[in-house]
C-alpha positions as CSV (number, residue, x, y, z in Angstrom):
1,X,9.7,-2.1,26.9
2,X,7.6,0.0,24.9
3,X,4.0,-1.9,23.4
4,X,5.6,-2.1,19.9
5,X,8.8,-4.0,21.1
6,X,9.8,-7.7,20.7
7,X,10.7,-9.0,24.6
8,X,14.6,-9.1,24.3
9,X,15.6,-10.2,27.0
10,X,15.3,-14.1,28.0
11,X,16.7,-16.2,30.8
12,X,17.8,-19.1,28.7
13,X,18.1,-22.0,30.7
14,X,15.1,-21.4,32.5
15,X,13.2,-21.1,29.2
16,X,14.8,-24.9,28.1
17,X,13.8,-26.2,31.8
18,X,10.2,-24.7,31.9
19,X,8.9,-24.2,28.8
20,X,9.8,-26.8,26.6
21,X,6.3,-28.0,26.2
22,X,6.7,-24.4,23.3
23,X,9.3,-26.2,21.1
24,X,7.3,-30.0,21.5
25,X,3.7,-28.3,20.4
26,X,5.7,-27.4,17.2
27,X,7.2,-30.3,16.0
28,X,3.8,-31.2,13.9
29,X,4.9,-27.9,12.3
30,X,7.6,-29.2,10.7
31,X,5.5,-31.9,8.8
32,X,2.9,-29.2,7.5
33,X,7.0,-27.2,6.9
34,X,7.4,-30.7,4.7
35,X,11.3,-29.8,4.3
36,X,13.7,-31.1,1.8
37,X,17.2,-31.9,0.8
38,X,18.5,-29.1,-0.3
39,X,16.2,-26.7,1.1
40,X,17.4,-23.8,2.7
41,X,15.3,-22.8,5.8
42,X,15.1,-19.7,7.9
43,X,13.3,-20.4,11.5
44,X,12.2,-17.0,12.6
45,X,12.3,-16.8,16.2
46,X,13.9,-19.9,16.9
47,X,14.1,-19.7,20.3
48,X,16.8,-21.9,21.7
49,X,17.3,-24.1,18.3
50,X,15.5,-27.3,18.8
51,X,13.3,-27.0,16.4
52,X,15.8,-25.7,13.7
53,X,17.6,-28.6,14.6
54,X,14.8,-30.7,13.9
55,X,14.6,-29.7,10.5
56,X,18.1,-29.8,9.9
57,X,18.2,-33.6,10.3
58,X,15.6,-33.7,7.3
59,X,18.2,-32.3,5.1
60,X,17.5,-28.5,4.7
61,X,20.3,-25.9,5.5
62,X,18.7,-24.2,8.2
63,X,19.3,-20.2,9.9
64,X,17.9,-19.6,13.1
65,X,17.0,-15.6,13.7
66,X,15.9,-14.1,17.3
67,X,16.2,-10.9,18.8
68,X,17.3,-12.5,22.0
69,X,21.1,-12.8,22.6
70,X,20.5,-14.9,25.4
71,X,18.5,-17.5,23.4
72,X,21.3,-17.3,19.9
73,X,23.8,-18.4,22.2
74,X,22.2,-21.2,23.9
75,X,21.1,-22.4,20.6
76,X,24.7,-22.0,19.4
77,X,25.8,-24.1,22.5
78,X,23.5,-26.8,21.7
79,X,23.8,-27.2,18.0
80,X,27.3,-25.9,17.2
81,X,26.8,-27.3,13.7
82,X,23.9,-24.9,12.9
83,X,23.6,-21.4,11.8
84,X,22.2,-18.9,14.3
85,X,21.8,-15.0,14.3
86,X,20.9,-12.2,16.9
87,X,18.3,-10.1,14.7
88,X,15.5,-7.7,15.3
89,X,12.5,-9.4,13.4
90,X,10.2,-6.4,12.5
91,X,13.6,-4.9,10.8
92,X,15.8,-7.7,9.5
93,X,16.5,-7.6,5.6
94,X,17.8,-10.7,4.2
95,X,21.1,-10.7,2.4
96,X,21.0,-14.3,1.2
97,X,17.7,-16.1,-0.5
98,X,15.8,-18.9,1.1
99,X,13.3,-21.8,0.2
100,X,10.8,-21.5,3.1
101,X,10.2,-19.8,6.1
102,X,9.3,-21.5,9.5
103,X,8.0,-19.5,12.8
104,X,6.5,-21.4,15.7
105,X,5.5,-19.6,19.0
106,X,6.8,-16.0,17.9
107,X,5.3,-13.9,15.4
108,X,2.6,-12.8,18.4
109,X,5.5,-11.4,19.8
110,X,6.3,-8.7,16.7
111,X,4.1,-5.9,17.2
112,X,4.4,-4.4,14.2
113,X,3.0,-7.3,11.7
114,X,3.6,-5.6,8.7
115,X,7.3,-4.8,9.5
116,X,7.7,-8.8,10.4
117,X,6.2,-9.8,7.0
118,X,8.5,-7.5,5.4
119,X,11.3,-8.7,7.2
120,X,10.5,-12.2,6.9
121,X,9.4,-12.3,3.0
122,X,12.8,-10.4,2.0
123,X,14.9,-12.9,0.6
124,X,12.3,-15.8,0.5
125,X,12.3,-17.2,-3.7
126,X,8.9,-16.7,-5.9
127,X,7.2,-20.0,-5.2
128,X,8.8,-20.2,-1.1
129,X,6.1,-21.1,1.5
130,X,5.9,-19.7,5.3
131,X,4.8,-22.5,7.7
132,X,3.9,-20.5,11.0
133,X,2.3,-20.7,14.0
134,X,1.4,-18.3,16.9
135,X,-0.9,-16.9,19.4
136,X,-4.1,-15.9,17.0
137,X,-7.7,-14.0,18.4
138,X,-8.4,-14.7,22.1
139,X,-5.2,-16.5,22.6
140,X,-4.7,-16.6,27.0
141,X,-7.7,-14.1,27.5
142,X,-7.9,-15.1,30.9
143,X,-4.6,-14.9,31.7
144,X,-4.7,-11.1,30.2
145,X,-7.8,-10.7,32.0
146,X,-7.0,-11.4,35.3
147,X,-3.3,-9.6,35.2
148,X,-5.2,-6.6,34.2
149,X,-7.3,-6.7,36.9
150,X,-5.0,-7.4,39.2
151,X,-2.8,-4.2,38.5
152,X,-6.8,-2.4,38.0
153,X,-7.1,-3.4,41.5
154,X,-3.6,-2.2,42.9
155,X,-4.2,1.2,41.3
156,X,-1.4,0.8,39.1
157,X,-3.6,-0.2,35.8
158,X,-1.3,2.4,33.6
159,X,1.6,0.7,34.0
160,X,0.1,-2.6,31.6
161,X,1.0,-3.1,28.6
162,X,-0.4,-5.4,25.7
163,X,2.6,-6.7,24.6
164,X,1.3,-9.1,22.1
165,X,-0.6,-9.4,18.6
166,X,-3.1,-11.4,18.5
167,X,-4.8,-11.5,14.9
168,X,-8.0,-13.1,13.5
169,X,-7.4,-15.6,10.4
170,X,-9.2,-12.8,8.3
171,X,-6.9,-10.0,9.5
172,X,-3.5,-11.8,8.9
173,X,-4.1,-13.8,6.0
174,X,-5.6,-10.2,4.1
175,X,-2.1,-8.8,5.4
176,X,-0.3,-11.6,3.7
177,X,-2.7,-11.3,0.4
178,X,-1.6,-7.9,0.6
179,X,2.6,-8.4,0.3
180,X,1.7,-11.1,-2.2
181,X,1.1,-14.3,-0.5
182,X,-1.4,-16.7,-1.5
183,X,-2.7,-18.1,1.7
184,X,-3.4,-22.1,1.3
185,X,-4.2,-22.3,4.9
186,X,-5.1,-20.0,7.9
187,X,-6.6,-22.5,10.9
188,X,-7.6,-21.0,14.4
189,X,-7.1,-23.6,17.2
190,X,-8.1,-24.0,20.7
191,X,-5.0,-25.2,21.9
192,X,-5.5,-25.3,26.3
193,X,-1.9,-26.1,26.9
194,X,-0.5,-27.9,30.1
195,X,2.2,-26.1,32.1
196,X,5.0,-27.8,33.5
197,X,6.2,-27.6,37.4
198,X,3.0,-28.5,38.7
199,X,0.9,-25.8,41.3
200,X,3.7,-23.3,40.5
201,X,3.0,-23.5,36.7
202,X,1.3,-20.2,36.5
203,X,3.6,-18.4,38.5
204,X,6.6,-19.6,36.0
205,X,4.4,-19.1,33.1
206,X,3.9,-15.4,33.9
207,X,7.5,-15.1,35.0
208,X,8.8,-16.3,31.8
209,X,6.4,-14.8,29.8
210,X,3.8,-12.6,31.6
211,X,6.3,-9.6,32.9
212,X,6.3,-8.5,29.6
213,X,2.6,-7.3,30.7
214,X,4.5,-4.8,33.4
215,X,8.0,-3.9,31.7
216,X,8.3,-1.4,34.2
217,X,7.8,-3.1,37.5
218,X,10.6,-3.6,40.1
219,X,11.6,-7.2,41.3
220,X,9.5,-6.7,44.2
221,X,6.5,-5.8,42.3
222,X,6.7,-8.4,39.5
223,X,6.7,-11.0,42.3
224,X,3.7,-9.8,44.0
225,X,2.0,-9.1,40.9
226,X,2.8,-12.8,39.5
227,X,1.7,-14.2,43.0
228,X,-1.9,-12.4,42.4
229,X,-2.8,-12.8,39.3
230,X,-1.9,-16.5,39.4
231,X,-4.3,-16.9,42.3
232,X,-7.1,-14.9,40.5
233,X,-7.1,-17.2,37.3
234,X,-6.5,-20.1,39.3
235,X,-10.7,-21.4,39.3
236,X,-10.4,-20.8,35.6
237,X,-7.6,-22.8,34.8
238,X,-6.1,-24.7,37.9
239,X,-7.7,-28.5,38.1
240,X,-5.7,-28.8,41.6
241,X,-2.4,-30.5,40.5
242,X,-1.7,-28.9,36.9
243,X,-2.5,-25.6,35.3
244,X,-3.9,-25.5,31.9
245,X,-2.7,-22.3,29.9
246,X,-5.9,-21.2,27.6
247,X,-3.8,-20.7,24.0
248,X,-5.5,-20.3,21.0
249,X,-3.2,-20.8,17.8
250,X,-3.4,-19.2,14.6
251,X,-1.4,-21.6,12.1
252,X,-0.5,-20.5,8.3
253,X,0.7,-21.8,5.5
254,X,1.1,-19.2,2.1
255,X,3.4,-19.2,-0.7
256,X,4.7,-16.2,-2.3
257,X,3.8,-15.6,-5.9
């Protein structure tokens, strides 16, 4: 995966089983989102739907949009009634209009920030809001950190990659200002966020997530990798029964003009 690629490729079910605690720290979204009868919604990077389904039973017509196949599809399973599509979020153009946009947990993912705004302001109406939150300035440092070190230390640093954005409220809400957008709010949050599964938390974290650190490593690799770099942050962030992943959120609300 090159550094200015989305992660395509997700293991669903695992994602639903593990990481659900992604979709639960978003439902206050929805209430800063505020949706209404009538609305129509687009969730950009919806992930395996629950949230678009969550504001879909406020009365909004709702389109979910992810690059992953693998996640359209199990949203498509679980909410048959709802709209999904497989699309690449720095390059999408809209062909219908829409009231609001919604984004929890995946903007950080779109390395190209510009191209995402582009993509995701294309059909939204003069007067439409974009309700978003993702991983802002110093979001998992020490998770970063000690991955890093731990390939530094295998003498295999080059093969890293940053594969997130992780932007300061002044940097992303001047990039919105600048397509337009009148930010109302840009908040950065300390959010330390408890990982499921117990004392193999980090390891699931970083396999769900964290490989996208070392695109290029074999099976064998990624799992010795995982294995190290869990025990290196684990007097940071392990309390002896539950890991604590160190998130720091950048959440947005603008309307275009």
């Amino acid at each position: 995966m090159a550094e200015n690629q989305q992660k395509v490729h997700w293991e669903a079910d695992g994602y639903d089983k593990m990481m659900g605690f992604v979709s639960r720290y978003g439902e206050d979204l929805i209430e800063w989102l505020d949706p209404k009868e009538g609305e129509t919604v687009i969730d950009f990077g919806c992930g395996t739907g629950d949230l678009a389904a969550a504001i879909a039973e406020r009365g909004a017509s709702v389109y979910g949009l992810d690059i992953s196949s693998e996640m359209v599809d199990r949203a498509q399973k679980k909410y048959p009634k709802l709209q999904f599509r497989c699309v690449d979020g720095m390059g999408w153009r809209a062909d219908f209009q829409y009231d609001a946009v919604f984004s929890n947990a995946a903007l950080h993912w779109m390395r190209e920030p510009e191209a995402a705004i582009r993509s995701f302001l294309s059909g939204l109406k003069p007067g439409g809001r974009l309700v978003a939150e993702f991983g802002g300035k110093g979001n998992v440092q020490a998770i970063v950190a000690a991955t890093r070190l731990t390939l530094r230390e295998l003498g295999v640093e080059e093969r890293f990659v940053m594969p997130w954005y992780f932007p300061s409220v002044g940097e992303y809400a001047s990039m919105l200002e600048k397509y337009g957008m009148e930010v109302r709010t840009a908040l950065l949050l300390d959010r330390p966020t408890l990982l499921e599964n117990g004392e193999a938390g980090m390891r699931d974290w970083l396999g769900m997530f964290g490989t996208a650190m070392f695109p290029s490593a074999t099976a064998e690799e990624a799992k010795r990798w995982i294995e190290e770099s869990a025990e290196r942050v684990k007097g940071a962030l392990y309390d002896g029964s539950r890991w604590t992943a160190d998130y720091r959120r950048l959440r947005i609300v603008a309307f275009k003009k």
